[in-house]
N, C-alpha and C positions, 0 to 999 in steps of 0.2 A: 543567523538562523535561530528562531526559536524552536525549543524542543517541548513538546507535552508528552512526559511519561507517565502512563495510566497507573504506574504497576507503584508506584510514589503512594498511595494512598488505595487498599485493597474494597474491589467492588467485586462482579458480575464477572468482568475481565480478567480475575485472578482464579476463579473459577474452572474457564476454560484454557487456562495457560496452563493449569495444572496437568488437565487432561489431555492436551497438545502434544504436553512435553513425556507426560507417561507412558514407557514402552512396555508396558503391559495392555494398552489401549491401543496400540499402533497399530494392531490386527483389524480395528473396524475404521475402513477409508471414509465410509457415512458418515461418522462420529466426526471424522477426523476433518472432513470439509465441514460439515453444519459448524463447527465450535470456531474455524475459520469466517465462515459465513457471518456469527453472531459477532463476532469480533470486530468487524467490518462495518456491522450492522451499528453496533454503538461508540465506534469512531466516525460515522455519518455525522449521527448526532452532535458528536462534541467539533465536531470541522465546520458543522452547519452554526454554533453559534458564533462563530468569526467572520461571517457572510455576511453580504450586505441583502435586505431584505428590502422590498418596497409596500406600501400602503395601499391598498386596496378596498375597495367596497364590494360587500356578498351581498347578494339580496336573500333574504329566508320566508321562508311564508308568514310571520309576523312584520317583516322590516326590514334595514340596510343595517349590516354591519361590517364595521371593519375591522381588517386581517391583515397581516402581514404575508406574504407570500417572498420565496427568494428572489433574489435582484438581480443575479449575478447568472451569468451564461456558463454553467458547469460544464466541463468536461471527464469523464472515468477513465484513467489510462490506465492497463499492466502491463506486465512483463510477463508472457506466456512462459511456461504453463500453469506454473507455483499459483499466479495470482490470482486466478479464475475465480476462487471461494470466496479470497477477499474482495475483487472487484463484485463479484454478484452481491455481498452483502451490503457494499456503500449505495451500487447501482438501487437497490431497493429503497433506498430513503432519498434518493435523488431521482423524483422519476422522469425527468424534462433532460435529466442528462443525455450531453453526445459520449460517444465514449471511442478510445483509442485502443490499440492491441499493437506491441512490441514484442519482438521473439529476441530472445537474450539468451547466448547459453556459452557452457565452459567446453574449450578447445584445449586440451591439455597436452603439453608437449610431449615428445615419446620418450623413456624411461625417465619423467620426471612427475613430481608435485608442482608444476610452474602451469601455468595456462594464461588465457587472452579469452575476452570474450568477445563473441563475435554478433554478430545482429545483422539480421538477415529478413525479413519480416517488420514491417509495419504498414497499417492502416489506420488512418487518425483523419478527425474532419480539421479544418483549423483550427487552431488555438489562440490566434491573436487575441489578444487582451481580455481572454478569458479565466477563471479559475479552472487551475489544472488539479485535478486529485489523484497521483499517481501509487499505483498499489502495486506493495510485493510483502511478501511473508518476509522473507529474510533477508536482513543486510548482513552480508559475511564481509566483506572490504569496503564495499561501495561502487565497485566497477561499474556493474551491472547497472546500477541506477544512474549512475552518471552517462553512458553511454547509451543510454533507453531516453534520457530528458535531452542528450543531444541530438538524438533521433527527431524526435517530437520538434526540434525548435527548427525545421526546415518545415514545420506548420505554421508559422509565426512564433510569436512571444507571448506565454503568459501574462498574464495582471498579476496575479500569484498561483503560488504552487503548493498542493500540501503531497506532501509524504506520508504515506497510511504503511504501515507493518505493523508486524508482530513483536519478531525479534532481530535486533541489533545486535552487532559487536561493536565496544566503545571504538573500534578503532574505524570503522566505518563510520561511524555518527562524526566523528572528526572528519573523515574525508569527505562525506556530503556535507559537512558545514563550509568545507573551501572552497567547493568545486561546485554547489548550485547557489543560486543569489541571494545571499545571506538575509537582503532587506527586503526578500517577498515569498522567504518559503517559512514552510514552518511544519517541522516530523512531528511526526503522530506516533509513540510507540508504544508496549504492551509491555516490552522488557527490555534493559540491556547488558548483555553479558561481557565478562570480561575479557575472554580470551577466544582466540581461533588458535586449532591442530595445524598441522603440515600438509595437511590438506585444504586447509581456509576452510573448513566447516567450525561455524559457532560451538563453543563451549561454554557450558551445560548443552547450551541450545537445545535441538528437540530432531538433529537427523536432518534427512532429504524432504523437503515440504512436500516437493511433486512428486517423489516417490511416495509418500504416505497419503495424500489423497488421489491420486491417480494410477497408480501402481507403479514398478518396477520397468527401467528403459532397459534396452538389448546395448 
């Protein structure tokens, strides 16, 4: 699996990691999706120049010219609900995308820090040998994303896959490297942290994603 970590060389995207991860900012869920959104917005871009394009002719009111336009049959997948921000912001610069919706969430055993996730929810057009662009803000282990791309492959099989987040724990980035197809995915990440609590929440990380743009569950 390759890995592009944005956070390797500081731009735009460090910017808004900053203010992601600031809980003095957590109070504003607008901020909090838009800096998600942008985020999103300029891992399009850097996903889109590993795509295959085709050559085309525009005609303009002087002439013909040619263009490149994408070549590839995209698809946008998430993992509701965290990824909504992210997917809307890749969905923007992909506009011919189909796009996919997976529900993923934590089933926690009773007096325990132990859980299972469960997945319950999908809607996806096929995928056959399409590019898959699969979005979630956080990888805490990896379950989640493993169990959402198994989801997805009772659509067909990818051509390839990209992983779009924010932030990683290394120990996640390791188990998506085992468990999706090493020689057709390729993570897209913001940040990688080193550790999870006893709760499998990222550390430093930045909190509950879909608690802070979405508000608080019952």
């Amino acid at each position: 699996m390759k890995i592009r970590n944005l956070s390797e060389q500081p731009s735009l995207v460090s910017q808004y990691m900053a203010e992601l991860r600031d809980v003095a900012r957590h109070g504003d869920r607008m901020r909090f999706r838009h800096n998600l959104k942008r985020i999103g917005q300029i891992m399009a871009y850097e996903v889109s120049r590993e795509i295959a394009f085709a050559r085309t002719e525009v005609t303009t009111p002087l002439g013909i010219a040619h263009c490149d336009v994408v070549g590839e049959q995209v698809v946008v997948g998430t993992i509701l609900r965290a990824g909504l921000p992210l997917h809307e912001g890749v969905l923007s610069y992909f506009d011919n995308a189909e796009n996919a919706f997976v529900s993923a969430y934590r089933k926690y055993r009773p007096g325990s820090d132990d859980f299972d996730i469960h997945i319950e929810y999908l809607a996806s057009p096929s995928i056959e040998g399409k590019t898959l662009i699969l979005t979630d803000p956080m990888l805490a282990t990896g379950a989640s994303m493993e169990l959402a791309y198994k989801a997805l492959l009772t659509k067909g099989t990818p051509k390839k896959v990209h992983v779009v987040s924010v932030i990683a724990s290394q120990k996640a980035v390791d188990f998506v490297a085992k468990t999706l197809p090493g020689d057709s995915t390729t993570l897209w990440i913001a940040a990688i942290d080193p550790d999870l609590n006893a709760h499998s929440y990222i550390v430093p990380g930045l909190g509950d994603a879909g608690d802070l743009a979405f508000g608080e569950k019952d």
